[in-house]
N, C-alpha and C positions, 0 to 999 in steps of 0.2 A: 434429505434427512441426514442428518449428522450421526457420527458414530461415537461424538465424545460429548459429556453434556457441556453446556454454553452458558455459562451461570456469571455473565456481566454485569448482575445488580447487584451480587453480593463484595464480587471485585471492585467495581467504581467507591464505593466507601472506603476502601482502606485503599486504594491506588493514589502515588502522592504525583504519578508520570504517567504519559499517554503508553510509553515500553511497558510500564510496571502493569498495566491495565490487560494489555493487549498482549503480550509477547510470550505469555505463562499459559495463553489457553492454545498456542498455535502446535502443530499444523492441525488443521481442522479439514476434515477427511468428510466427501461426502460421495458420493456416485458419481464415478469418472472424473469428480474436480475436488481437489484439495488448495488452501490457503494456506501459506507461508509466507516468510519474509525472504524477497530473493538476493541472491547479490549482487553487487556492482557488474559483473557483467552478465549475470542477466537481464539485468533492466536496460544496461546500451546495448545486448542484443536486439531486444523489443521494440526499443528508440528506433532503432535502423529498420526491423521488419515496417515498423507505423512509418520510416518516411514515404513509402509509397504513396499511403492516402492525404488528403489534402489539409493540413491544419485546422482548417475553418470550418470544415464537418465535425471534427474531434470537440468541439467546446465554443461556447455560446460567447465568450472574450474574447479581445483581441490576438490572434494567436500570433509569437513569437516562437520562432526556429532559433534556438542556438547554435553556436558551430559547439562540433565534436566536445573539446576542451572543458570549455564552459559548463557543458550539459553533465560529464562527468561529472565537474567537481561541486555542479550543485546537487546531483544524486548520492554522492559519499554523504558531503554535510548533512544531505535528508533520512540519510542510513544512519548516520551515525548520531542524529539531535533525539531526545531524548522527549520533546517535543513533536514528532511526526513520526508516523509509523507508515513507512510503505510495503504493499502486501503483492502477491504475487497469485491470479490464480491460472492453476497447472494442470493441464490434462495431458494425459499418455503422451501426447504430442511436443509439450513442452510449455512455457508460457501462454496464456488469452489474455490475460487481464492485467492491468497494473491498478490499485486501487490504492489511494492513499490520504492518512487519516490524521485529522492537525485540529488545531484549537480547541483540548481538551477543556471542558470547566469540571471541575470536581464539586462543585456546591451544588448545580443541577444535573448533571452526569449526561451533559451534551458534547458530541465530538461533530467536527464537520467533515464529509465524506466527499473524497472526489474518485472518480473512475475513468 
């Protein structure tokens, strides 16, 4: 249950950006987990917690490990494009989730969701 309303269908009309869509309803508070946009270092914290498990359980594609470097600097560019929104979800404990949301269309108000 959320504690703030979630009114996406009226947004997607006037949003000309997947930010301008997304970034005005955040943080969205729910029982023990809230969604935000996190920042650069918390997402290569997360990086490093997920290298434990095995790439190939994480995602049905071929999975590629970048080194360190790389991974950064495509995390900034994905923070920073205006074009992709990556989301954060956070419990008392710190990060669970990294979810993130790209190829906005505004004519049918589909985005596509990875997690």
């Amino acid at each position: 249950r959320l504690h703030r309303p979630f009114c996406l269908y009226r947004r997607c009309i006037v949003a000309n950006t997947l930010k301008e869509l997304i970034l005005p309803l955040l943080p969205l508070e729910g029982e023990g987990l809230f969604l935000r946009q996190p920042t650069l270092g918390e997402l290569m914290g997360f990086r490093d917690a997920a290298k434990q498990d095995d790439p190939a359980d994480m995602t049905c594609r071929p999975a590629v490990v970048h080194p360190e470097e790389i991974a950064r600097r495509n995390l900034a560019r994905r923070l920073e494009s205006s074009d992709c929104v990556l989301l954060g979800a956070f419990t008392e404990t710190g990060m669970a989730a990294r979810i993130s949301l790209n190829d906005y269309n505004p004519r049918n108000r589909s985005v596509e969701m990875g997690y």
